[in-house]
C-alpha positions in Angstrom: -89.8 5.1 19.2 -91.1 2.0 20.4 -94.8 0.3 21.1 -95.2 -2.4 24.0 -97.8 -3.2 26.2 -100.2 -0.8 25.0 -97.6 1.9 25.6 -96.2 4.3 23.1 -92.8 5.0 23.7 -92.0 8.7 21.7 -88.8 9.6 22.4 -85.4 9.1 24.4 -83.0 11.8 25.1 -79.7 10.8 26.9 -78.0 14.1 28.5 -74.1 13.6 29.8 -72.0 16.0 31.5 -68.7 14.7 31.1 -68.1 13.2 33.9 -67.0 9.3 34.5 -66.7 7.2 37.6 -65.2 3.9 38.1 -66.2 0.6 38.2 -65.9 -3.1 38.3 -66.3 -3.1 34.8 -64.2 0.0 33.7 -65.0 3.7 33.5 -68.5 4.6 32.6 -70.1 8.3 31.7 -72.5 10.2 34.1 -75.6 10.2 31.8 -79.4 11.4 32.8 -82.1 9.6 30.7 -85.4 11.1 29.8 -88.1 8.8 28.1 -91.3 10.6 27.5 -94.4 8.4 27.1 -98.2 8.1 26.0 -100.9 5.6 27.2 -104.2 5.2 25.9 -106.7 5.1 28.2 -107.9 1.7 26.3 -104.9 -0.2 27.3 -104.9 -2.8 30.5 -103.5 -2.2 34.0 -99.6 -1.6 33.9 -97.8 -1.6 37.2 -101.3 -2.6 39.2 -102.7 0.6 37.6 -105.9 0.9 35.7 -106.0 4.6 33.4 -108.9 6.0 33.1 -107.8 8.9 30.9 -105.2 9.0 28.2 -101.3 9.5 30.5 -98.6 11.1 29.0 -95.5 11.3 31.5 -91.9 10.8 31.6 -89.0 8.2 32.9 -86.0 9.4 34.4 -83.4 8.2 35.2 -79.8 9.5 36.5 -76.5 7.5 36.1 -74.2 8.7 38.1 -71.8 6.0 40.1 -72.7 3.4 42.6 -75.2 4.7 44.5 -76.8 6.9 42.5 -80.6 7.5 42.9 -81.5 5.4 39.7 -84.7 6.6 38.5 -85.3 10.4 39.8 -88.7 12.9 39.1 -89.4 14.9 36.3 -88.8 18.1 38.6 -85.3 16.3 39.7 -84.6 15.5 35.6 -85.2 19.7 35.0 -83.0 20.7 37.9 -79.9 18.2 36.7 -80.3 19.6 32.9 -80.5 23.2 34.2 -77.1 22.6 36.2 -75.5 21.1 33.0 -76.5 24.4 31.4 -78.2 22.4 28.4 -80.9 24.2 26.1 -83.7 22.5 25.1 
């Protein structure tokens, strides 16, 4: 858990599926990260944004090799951990 910028970070799950790819560096791990998040409606602008109501959302991203999406939707996130056959 984390607080910064007038957000509340709750919680980070990592999800892996086994799977490693190559690079420069070495092998790394497929991994999808899922950061869930609350923002009061009192904080300032963040990203050019102003909240009028209290915002509760997630982060994802997906790791998976060069040219991976990077950061993917919430719907996208649900899809991958279905596929991985992991319970929540």
């Amino acid at each position: 858990m984390a607080y910064f910028n007038d957000t509340l970070y709750c919680e980070l799950d990592i999800y892996g599926n086994g799977e490693k790819y190559e690079t420069p560096d070495g092998l790394n791990s497929v991994n999808l990260k899922v950061m869930y998040f609350y923002r009061p409606s009192r904080s300032g602008p963040w990203a050019g944004l102003t909240y009028s109501d209290n915002a509760v959302g997630w982060y994802c991203v997906y790791e998976g090799g060069p040219g991976a999406p990077g950061r993917i939707s919430k719907e996208k996130a649900d899809s991958i951990i279905r596929l991985w056959r992991i319970k929540n």
